[in-house]
N, C-alpha and C positions, 0 to 999 in steps of 0.2 A: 504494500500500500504506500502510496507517496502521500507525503505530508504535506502542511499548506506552507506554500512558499515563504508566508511569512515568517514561519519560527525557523527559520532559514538566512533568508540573503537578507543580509546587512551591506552595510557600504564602506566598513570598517577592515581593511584586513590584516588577519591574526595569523602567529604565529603557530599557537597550539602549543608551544614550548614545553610543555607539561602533559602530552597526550601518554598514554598508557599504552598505544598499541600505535605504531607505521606501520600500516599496510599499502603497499605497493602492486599496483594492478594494471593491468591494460584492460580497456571494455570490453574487449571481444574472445577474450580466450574465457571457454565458457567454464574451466576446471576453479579459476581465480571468481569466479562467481560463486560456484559451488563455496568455495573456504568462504568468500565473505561474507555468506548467507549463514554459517556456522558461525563465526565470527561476532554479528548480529546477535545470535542466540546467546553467546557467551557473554557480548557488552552490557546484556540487557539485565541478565543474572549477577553479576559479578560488579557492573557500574562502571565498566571499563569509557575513558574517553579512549576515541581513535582518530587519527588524522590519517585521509585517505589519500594517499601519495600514487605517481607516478612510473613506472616504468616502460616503455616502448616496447613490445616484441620485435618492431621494425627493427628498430635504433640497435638492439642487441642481436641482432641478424642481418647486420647490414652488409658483413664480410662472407656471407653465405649463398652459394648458387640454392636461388631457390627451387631452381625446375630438377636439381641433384637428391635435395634432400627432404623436400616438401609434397604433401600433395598439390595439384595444381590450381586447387585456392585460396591457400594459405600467406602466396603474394600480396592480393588484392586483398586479405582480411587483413592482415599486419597492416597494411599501406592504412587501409580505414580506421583500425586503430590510431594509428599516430595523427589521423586527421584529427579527428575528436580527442584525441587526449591536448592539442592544441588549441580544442575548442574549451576543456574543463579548464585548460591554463588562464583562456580569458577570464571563463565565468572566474576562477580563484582569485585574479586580480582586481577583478571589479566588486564581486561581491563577498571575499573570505574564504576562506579554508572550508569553513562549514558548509558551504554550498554545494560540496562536491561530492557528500555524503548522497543527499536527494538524486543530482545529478546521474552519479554512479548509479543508484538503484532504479531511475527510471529507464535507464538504455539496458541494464541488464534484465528489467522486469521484460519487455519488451523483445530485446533477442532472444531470450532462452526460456522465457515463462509462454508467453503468448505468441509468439511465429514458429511456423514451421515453414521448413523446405529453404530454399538456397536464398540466400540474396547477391550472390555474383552472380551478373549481368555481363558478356563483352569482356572480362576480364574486371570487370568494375566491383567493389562490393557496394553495395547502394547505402551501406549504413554510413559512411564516409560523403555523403551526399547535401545538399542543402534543403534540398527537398523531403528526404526522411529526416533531416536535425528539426528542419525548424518545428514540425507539428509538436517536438518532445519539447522544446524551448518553451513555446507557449504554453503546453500544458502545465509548466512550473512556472511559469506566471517570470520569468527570464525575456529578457531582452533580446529580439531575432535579430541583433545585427552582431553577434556571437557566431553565427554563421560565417563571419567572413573571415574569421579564424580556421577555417578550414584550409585554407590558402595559403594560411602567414608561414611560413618556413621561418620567421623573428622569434617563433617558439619553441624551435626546433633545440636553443640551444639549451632552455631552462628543461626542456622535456629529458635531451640527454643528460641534462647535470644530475637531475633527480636518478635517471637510468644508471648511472654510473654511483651515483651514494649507496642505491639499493645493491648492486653489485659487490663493493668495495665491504658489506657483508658478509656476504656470504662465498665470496669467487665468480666466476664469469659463466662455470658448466651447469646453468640453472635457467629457470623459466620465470613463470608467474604460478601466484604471487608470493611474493617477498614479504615476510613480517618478522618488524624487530620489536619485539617484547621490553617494556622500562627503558627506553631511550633515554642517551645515548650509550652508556652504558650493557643495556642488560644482551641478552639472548636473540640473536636473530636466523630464521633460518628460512628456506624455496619450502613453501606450500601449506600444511600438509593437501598431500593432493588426494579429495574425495572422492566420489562419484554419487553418494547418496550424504541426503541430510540428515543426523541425527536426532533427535529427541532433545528437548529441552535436558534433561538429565543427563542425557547421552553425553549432550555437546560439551558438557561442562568437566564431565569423565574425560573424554578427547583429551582437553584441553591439557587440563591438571600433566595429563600421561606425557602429550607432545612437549611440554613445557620442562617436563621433568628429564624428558630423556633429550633436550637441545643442549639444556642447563649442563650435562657432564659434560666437562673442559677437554674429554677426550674423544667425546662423540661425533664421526666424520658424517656418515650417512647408514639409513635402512632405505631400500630401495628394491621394486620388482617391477617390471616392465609391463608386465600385465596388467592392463585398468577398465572396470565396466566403463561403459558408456554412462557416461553424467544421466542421470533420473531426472530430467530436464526437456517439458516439450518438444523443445527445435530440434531436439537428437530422438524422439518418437519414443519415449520412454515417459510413462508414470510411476506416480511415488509407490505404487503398491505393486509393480514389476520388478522382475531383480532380472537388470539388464545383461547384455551377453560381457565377454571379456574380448578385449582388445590387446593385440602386442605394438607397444608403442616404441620407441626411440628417440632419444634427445627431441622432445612435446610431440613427436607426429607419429599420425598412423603409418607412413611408409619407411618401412626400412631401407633402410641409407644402403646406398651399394657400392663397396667399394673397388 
């Protein structure tokens, strides 16, 4: 549910200097939806503030032949991400930090809650588009000339400075998203990466466990390549299916050939 714009945009913008949780996302990788919607459930329990940051898929695959190691629309989704994360740059400047919490949850309610089927076009992704931003703009009661941040490449540098902070966590061999725990200091680690939501209880068990086993000073990774399909409309899956398994590699369905 999106909330009213007003308990939202200000015209003040904050730091968050004191947030409890960075999480670091791109809009379109639907797994970093999956944790923030977890994430959600834990803030709400726990009273956790979160400042919702940055990362580019583009920006961090930019040294990457995409038609090598990608499916063939993972170009044009990356590329639409970094348009809109351009575009949440504006709304951050004009209206705060806080903005981007609504913002995020409206384009994720939207891609992965309510659409199904493709939105690349031509090689195009249409969510990178001004014609599918602005009806979300308006609906948050946002100002549609945010749209023409789709084009600024002037935010390309602040998009990768944030791309590289969340990095400079954790190492470069990672995806989305990115969460550092008690900043600057505390625990940061890639994901965890879900496929299904848990329970109000559930989530809060997660937590505690992922939190606990980041926290050992000597803990590298737990990792398996196998992943259901996200329980998320746009991938044809509901909450009460237990979806198929997938063998992934470095974020993608296709295995790299070398």
């Amino acid at each position: 549910m999106i909330r009213s714009p007003g308990a939202f945009f200000g015209t003040t913008v904050d730091t968050m200097a004191d947030a409890d949780i960075n999480f670091y996302f791109d809009p379109v990788c639907p797994f970093a939806w999956m944790t923030s919607k977890w994430v959600r459930k834990v803030q709400a329990q726990r009273d956790y503030s979160v400042d919702w940051r940055f990362i580019s898929l583009r920006l961090l695959n930019a040294h990457i032949d995409y038609a090598a190691h990608f499916p063939p629309e993972y170009e044009a989704g990356h590329t639409a991400g970094l348009r809109l994360l351009r575009v949440a740059a504006s709304i951050r400047r004009e209206h705060g930090r806080t903005a981007i919490d609504p913002f995020y949850t409206a384009l994720g309610t939207l891609f992965f809650e309510e659409h199904t089927g493709t939105y690349t076009v031509d090689n195009t992704d249409h969510r990178g588009t001004a014609g599918f931003l602005t009806p979300v703009l308006e609906g948050l009661g946002l100002p549609t000339h945010h749209v023409d941040a789709l084009e600024n490449t002037d935010f390309d540098a602040e998009i990768r400075a944030e791309t590289e902070e969340a990095l400079a966590l954790t190492g470069r061999d990672v995806g989305t998203p990115i969460i550092h725990f008690q900043p600057p200091s505390g625990v940061a680690f890639f994901g965890p990466v879900i496929s299904r939501l848990p329970s109000d209880e559930d989530a809060v068990t997660l937590w505690d466990h992922v939190i606990g086993l980041a926290s050992f000073p000597g803990f590298a990774e737990l990792k398996r390549s196998l992943r259901e399909k996200p329980q998320l409309r746009a991938f044809g899956v509901t909450a009460d299916e237990t979806p198929e398994q997938e063998d992934w590699h470095a974020g993608s369905r296709r295995t790299r050939e070398d």
